[in-house]
Structure formats: structure tokens, C-alpha cells
N, CA, C and O atoms as a MOPAC input file, in Angstrom:
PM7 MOZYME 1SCF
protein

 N     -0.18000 1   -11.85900 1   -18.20800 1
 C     -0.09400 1   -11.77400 1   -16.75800 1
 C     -0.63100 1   -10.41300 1   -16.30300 1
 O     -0.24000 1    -9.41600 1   -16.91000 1
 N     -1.62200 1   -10.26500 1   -15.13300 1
 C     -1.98600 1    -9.06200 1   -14.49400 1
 C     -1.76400 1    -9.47800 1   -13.04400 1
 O     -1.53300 1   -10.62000 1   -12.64700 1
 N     -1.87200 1    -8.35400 1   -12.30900 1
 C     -1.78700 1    -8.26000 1   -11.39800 1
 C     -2.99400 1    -7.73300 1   -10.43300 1
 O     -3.63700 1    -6.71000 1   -10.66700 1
 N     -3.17700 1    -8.49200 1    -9.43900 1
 C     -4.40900 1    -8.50000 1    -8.77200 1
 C     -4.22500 1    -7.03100 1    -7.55700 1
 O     -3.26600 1    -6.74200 1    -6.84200 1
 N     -5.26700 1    -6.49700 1    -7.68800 1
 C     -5.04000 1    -4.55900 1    -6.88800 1
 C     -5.34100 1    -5.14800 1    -5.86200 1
 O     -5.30300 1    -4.17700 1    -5.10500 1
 N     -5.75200 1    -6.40100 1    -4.90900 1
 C     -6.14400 1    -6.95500 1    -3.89400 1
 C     -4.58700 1    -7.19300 1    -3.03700 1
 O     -3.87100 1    -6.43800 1    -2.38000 1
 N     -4.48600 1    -8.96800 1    -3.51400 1
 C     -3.16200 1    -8.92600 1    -2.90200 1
 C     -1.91100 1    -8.54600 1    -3.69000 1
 O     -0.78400 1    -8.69600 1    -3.21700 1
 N     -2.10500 1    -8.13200 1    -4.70500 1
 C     -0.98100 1    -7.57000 1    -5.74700 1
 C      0.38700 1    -8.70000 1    -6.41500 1
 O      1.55100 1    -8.51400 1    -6.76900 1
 N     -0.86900 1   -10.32800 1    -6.30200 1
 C     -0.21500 1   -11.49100 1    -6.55500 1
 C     -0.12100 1   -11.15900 1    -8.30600 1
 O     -0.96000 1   -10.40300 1    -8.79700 1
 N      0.58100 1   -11.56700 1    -8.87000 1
 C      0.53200 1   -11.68200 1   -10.84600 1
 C     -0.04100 1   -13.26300 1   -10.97100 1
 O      0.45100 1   -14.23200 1   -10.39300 1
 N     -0.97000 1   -13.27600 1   -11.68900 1
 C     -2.00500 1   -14.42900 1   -12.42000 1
 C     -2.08200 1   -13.99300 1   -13.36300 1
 O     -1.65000 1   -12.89500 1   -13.71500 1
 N     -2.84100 1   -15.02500 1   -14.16600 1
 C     -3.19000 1   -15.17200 1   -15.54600 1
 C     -4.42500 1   -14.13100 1   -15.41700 1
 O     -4.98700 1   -13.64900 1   -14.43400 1
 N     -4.64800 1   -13.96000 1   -17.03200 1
 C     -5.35300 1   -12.94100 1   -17.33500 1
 C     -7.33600 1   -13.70600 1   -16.68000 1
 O     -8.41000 1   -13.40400 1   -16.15900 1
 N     -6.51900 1   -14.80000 1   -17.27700 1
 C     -8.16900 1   -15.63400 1   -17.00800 1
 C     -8.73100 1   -16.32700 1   -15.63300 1
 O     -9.72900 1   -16.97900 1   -15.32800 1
 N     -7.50900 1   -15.82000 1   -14.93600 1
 C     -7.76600 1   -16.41000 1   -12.75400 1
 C     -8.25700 1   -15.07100 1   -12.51400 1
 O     -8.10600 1   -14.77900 1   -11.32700 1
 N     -8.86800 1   -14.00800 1   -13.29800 1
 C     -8.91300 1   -12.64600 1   -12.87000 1
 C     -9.93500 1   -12.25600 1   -13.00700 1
 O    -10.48300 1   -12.79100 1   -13.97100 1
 N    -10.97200 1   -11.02000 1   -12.14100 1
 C    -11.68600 1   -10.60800 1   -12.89600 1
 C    -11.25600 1    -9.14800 1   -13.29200 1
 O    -10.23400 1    -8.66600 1   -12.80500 1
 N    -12.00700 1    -8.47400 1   -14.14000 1
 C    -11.92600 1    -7.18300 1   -14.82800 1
 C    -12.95500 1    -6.25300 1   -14.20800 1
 O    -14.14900 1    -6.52200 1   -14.07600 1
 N    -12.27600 1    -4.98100 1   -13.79800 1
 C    -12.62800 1    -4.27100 1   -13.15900 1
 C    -13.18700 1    -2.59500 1   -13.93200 1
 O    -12.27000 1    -1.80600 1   -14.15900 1
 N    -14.54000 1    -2.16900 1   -14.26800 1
 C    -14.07600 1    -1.17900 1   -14.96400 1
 C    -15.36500 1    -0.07600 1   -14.30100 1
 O    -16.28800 1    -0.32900 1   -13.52700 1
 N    -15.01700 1     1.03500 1   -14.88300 1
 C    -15.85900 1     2.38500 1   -14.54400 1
 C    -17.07200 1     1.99900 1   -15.68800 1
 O    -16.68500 1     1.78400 1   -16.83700 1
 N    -18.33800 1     1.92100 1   -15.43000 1
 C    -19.38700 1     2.68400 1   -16.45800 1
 C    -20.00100 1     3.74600 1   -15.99800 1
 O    -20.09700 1     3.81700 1   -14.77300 1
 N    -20.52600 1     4.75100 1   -16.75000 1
 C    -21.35700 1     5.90500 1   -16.69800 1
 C    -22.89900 1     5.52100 1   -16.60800 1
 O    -23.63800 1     5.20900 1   -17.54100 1
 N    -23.22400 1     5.62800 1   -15.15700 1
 C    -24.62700 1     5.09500 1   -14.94200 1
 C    -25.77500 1     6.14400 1   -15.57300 1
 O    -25.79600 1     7.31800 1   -15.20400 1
 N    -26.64500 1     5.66700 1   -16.46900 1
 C    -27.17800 1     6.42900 1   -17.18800 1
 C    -28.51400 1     7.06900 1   -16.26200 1
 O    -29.35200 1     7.77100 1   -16.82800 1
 N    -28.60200 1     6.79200 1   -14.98800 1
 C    -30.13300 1     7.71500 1   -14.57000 1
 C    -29.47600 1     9.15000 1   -13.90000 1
 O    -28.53700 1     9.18800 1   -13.10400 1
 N    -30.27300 1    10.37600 1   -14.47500 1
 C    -29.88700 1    11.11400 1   -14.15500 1
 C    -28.78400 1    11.71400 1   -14.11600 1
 O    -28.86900 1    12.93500 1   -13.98700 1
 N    -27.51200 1    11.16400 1   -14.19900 1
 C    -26.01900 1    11.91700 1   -14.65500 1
 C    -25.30000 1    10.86300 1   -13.09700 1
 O    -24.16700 1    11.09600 1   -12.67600 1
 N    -25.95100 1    10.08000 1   -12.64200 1
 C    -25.66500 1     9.84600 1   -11.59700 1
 C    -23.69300 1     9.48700 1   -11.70900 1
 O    -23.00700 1     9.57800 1   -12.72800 1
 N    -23.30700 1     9.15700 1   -10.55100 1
 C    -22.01800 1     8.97200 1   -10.78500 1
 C    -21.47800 1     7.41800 1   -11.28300 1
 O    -22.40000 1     6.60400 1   -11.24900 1
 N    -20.56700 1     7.02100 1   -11.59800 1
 C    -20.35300 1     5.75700 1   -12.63600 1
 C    -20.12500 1     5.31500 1   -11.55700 1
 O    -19.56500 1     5.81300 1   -10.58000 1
 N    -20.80900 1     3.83200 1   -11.82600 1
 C    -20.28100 1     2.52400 1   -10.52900 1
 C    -19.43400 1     1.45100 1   -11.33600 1
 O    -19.23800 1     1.51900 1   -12.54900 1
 N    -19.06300 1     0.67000 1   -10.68400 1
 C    -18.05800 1    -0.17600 1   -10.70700 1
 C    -18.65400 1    -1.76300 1   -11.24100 1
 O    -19.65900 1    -2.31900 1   -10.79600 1
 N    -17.89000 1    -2.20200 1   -12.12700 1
 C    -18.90600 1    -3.32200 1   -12.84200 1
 C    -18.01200 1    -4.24700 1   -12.88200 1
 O    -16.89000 1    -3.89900 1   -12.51300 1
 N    -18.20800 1    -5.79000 1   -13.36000 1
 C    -17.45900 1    -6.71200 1   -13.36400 1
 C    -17.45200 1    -6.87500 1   -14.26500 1
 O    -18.64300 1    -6.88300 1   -14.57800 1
 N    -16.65000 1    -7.12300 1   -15.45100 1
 C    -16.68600 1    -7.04500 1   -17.54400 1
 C    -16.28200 1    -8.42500 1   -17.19200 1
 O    -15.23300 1    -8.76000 1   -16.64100 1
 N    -17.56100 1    -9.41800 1   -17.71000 1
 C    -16.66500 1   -10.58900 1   -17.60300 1
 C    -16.20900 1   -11.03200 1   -18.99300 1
 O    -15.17400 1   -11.68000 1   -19.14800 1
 N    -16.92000 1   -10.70400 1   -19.88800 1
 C    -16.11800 1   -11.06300 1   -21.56300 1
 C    -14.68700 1   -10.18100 1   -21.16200 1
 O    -13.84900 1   -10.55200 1   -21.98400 1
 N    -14.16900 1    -9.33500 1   -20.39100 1
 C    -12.84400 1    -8.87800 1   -20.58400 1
 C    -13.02000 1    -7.49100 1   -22.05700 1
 O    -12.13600 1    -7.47300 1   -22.91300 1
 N    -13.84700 1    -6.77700 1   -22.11800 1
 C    -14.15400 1    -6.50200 1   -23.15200 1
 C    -14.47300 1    -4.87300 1   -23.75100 1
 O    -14.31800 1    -4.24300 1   -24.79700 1
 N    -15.00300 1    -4.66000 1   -22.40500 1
 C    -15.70000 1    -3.15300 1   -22.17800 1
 C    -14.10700 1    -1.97900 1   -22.61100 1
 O    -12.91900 1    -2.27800 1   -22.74100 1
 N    -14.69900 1    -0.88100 1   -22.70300 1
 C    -13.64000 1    -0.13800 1   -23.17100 1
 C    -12.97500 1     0.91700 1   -21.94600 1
 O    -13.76200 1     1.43800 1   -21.15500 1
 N    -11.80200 1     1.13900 1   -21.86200 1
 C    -11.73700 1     2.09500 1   -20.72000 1
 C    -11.05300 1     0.97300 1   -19.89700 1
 O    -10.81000 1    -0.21600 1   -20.10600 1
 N    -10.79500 1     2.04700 1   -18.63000 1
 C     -9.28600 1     1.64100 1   -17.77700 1
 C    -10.06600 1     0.05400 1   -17.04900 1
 O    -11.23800 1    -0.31100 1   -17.13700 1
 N     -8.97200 1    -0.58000 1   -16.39800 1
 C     -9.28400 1    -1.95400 1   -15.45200 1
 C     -8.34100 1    -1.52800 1   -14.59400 1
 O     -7.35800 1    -0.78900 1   -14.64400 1
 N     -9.15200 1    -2.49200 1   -13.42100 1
 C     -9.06100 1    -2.94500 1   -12.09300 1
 C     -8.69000 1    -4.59900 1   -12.40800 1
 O     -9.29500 1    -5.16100 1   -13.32000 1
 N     -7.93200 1    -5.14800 1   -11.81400 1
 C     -7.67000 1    -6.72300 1   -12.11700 1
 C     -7.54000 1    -7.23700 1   -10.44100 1
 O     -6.87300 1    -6.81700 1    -9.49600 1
 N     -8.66700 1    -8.50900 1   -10.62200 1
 C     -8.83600 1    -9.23200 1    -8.54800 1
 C     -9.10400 1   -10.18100 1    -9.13700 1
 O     -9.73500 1   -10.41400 1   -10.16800 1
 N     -8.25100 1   -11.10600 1    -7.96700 1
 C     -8.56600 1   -12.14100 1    -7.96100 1
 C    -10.39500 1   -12.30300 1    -7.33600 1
 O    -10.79400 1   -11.62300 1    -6.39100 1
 N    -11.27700 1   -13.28900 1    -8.06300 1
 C    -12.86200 1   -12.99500 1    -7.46500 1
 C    -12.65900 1   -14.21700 1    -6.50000 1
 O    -13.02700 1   -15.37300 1    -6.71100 1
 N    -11.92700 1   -13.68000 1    -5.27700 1
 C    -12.83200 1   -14.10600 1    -3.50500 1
 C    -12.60700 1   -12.79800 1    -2.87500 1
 O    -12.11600 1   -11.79700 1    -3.39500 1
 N    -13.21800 1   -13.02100 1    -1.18900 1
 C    -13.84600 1   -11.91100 1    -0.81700 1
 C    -12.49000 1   -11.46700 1    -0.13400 1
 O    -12.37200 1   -10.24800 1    -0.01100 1
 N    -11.44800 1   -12.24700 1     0.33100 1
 C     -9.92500 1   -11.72500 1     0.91300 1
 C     -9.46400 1   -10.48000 1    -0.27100 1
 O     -9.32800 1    -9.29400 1     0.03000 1
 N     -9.26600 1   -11.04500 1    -1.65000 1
 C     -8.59600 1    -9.69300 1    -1.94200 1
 C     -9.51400 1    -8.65400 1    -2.35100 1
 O     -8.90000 1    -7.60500 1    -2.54900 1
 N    -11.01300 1    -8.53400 1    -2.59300 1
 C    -11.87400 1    -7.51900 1    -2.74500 1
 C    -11.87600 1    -7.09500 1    -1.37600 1
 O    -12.65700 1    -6.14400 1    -1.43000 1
 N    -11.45600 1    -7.20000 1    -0.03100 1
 C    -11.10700 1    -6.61000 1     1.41900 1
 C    -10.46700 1    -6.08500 1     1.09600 1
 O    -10.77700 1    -4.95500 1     0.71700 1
 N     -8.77800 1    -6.64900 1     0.99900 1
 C     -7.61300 1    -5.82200 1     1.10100 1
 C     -7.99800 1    -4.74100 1    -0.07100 1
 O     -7.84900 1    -3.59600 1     0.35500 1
 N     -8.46200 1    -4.78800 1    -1.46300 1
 C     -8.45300 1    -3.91200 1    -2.06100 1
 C     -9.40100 1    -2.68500 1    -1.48400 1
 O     -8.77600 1    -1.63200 1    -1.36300 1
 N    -10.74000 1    -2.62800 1    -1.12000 1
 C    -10.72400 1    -1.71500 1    -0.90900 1
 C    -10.87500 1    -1.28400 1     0.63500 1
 O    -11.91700 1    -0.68700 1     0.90600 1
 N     -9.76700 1    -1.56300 1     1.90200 1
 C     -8.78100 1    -1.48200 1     2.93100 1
 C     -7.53200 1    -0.39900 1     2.26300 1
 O     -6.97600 1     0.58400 1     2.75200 1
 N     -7.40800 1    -1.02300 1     1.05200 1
 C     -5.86200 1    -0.23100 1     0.32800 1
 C     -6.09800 1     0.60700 1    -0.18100 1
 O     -5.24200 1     1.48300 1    -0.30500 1
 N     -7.51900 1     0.77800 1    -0.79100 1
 C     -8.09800 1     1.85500 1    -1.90700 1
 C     -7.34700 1     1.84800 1    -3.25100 1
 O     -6.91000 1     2.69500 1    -4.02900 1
 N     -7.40100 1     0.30700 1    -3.15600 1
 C     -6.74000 1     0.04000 1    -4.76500 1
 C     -7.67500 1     0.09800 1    -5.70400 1
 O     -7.19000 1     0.27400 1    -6.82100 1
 N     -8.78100 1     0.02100 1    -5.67800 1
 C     -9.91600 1     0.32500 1    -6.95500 1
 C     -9.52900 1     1.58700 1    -7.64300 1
 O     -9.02500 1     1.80900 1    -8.74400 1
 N     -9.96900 1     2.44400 1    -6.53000 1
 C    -10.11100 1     3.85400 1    -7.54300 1
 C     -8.80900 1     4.37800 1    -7.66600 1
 O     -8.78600 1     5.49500 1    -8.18300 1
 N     -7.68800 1     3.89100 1    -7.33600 1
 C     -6.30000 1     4.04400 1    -7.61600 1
 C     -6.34500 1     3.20200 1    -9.33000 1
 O     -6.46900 1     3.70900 1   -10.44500 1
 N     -6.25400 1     2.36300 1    -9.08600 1
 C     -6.25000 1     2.15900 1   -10.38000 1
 C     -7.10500 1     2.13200 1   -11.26100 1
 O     -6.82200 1     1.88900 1   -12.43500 1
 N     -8.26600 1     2.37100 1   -10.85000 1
 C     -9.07200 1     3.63700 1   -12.39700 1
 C     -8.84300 1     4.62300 1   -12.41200 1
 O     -9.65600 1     5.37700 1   -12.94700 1
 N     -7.54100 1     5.20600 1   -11.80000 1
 C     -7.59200 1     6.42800 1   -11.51600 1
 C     -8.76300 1     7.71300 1   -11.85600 1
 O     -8.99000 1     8.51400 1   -12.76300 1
 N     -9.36600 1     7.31300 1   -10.41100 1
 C    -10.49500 1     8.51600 1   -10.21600 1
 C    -10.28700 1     8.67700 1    -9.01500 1
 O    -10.08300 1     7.73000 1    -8.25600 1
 N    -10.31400 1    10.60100 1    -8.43900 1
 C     -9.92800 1    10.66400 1    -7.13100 1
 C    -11.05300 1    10.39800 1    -5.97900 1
 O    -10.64000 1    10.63100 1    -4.84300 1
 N    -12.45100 1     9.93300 1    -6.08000 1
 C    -13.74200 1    10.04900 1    -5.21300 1
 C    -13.71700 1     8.78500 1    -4.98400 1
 O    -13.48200 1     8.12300 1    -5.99500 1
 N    -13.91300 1     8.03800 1    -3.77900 1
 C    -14.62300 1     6.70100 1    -3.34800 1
 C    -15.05100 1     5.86400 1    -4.51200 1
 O    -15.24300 1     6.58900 1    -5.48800 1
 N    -15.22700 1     4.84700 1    -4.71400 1
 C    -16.48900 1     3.97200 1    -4.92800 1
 C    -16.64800 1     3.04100 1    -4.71200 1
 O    -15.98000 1     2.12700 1    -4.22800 1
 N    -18.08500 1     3.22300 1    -5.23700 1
 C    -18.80500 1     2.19000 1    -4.16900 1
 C    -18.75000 1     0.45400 1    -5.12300 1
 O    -19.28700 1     0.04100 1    -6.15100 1
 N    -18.10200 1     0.04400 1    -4.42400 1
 C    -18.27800 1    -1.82400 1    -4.77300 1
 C    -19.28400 1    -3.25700 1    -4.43400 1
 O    -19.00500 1    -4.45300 1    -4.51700 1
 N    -20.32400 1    -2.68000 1    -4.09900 1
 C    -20.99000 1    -3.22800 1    -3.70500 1
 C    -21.72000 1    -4.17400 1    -4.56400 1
 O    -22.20100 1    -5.18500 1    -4.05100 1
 N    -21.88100 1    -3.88700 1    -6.13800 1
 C    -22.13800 1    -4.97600 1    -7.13300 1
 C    -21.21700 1    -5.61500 1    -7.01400 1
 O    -21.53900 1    -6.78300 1    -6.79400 1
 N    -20.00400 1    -5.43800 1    -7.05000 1
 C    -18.68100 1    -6.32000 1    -7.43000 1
 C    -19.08400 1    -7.28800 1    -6.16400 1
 O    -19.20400 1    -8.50800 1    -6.27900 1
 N    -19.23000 1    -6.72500 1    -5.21800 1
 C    -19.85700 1    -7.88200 1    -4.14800 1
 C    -20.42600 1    -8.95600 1    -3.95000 1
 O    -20.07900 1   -10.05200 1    -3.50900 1
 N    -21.79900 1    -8.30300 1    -4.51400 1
 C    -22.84800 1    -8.98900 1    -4.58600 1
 C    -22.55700 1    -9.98200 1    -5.89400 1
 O    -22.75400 1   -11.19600 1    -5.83200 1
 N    -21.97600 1    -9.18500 1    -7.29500 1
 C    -21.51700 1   -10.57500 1    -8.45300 1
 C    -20.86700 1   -11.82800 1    -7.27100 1
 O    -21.37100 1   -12.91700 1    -6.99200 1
 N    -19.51700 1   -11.16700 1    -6.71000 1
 C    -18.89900 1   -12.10800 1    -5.93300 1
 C    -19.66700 1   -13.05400 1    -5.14400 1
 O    -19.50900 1   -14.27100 1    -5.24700 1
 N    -20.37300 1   -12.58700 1    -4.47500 1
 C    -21.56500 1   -13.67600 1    -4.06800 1
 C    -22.32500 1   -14.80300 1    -4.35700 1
 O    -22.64500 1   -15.85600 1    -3.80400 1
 N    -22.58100 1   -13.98300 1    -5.85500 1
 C    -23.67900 1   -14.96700 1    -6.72600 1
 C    -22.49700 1   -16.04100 1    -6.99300 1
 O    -22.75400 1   -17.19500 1    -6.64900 1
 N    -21.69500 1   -15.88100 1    -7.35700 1
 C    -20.37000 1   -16.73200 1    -8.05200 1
 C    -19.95400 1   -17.60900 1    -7.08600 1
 O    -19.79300 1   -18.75800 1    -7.49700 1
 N    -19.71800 1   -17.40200 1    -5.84800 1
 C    -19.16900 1   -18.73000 1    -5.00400 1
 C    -20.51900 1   -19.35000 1    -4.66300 1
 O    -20.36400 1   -19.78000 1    -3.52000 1
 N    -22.05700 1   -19.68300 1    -5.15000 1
 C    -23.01600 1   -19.84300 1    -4.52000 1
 C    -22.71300 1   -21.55800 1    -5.25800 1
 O    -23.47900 1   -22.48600 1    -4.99900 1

């Protein structure tokens, strides 16, 4: 069971997606936010349910970078756009 940083409902591990930091390799740039869908990557998670209500409330709440704990913004806009491709 995890819990979704959106509406902070508890689901199964597999109604979820996985939320994690990578280190974007151009230039030192700053790490963006990726969707691990094998569940797999190493390093902290983010757990949402994937529709666009709790990727709102989450970052409305600033539950992302709360729970990767990192103190700067980020930006979710892949997580978006995955979300997109996925309800198509």
C-alpha cells in the first residue's frame, strides 16, 4: 500500500505511479521529475494516482518536492505530458 501525494488516498502499489528525481545530464542542469514505470529506478518516490485531479492537488499542495525532499520547485511538466500520452 502507498499513498498518493495528490489526494493522499492509500492504493495499491500498482493503481500508482512512481515518482522520482533524475540528474539531467546536459550541462549540470537541474534534475527533473520522471515517471519510473518498471517501479525500479533508485532513490526517493513520489506515489499519484496517474489522472490530472491528483497531479493538480499535488502540485497546488507542493507535495512533489516535499516528498523528494528537495527544497526548490519542480518542474512537472513531463509527468504531464506522460499523463497525457496515457489517457489518449
Amino acid at each position: 500500500m502507498r499513498t498518493c501525494v495528490g489526494c493522499r488516498e492509500r492504493d495499491l502499489r500498482s493503481a500508482l505511479w512512481r515518482l522520482v528525481l533524475v540528474p539531467d545530464a546536459t550541462d549540470g542542469a537541474a534534475p527533473r521529475v520522471v515517471v519510473d514505470e518498471r517501479k525500479a529506478l533508485p532513490g526517493r518516490g513520489a506515489w499519484i494516482h496517474p489522472v490530472a485531479a491528483c497531479l493538480d492537488l499535488a502540485v497546488r499542495r507542493r507535495a512533489v518536492p516535499r516528498a523528494l525532499r528537495v527544497t526548490a520547485p519542480l518542474d512537472l511538466a513531463g509527468v504531464r505530458e506522460h499523463l497525457e500520452s496515457a489517457e489518449r
